[in-house]
C-alpha positions as CSV (number, residue, x, y, z in Angstrom):
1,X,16.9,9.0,12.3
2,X,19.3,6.6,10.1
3,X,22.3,7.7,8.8
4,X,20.8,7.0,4.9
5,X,18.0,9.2,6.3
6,X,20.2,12.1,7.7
7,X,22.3,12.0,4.2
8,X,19.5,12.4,1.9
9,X,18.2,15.5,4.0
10,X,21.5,17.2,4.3
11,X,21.7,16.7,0.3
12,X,18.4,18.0,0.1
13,X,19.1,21.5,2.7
14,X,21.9,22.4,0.0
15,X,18.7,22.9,-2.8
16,X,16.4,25.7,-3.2
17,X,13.4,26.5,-1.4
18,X,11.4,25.6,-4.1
19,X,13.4,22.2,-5.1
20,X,13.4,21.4,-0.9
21,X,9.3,21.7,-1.5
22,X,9.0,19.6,-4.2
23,X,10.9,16.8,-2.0
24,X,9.0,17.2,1.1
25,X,5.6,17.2,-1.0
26,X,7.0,13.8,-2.4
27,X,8.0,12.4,0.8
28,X,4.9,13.7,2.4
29,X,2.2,12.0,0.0
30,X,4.2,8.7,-0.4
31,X,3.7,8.6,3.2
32,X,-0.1,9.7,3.2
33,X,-0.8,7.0,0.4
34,X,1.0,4.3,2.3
35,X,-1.4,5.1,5.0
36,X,-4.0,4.7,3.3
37,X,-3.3,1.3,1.9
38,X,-2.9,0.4,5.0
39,X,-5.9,1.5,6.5
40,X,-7.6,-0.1,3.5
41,X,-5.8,-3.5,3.3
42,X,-6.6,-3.3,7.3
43,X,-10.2,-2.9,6.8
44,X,-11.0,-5.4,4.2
45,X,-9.9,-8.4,5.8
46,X,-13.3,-9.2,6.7
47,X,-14.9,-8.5,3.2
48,X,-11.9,-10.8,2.1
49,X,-12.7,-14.0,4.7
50,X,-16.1,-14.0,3.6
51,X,-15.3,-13.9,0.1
52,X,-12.8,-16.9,0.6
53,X,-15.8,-18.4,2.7
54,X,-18.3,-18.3,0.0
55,X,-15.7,-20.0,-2.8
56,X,-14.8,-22.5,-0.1
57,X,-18.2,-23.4,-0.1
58,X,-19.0,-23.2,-3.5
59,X,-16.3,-25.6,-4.1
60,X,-17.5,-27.8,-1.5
61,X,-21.0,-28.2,-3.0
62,X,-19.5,-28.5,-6.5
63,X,-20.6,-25.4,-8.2
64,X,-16.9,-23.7,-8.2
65,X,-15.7,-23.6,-11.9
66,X,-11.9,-22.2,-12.7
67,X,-12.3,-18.6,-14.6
68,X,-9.0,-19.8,-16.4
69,X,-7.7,-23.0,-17.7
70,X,-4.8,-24.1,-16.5
């Protein structure tokens, strides 16, 4: 465990029950939702390289148009 880490918590023993919950609940579902980007970010890649495959070859044959001018 860091030092920042053991700080935080020591601040965080000297609240109330209630106050300690609230914390942990934060901590916990930042955690659970970086997961899950993760896992998501991890899964599309495929979905992603085909996507990039298809405008590669759209621009290769000429049909790719810019959505925005630039």
């Amino acid at each position: 465990m860091t030092t920042l880490l053991e700080q935080a918590l020591s601040e965080v023993q000297k609240l109330a029950p209630e106050q300690q919950d609230t914390i942990a609940t934060l901590i916990l579902e930042e955690l659970a939702d970086k997961q899950k980007w993760e896992s998501a970010f991890a899964e599309s890649h495929e979905a992603l390289a085909r996507l990039a495959q298809a405008v590669r070859a759209k621009e290769r044959d000429g049909k790719a148009r810019p959505t925005v001018d630039i």
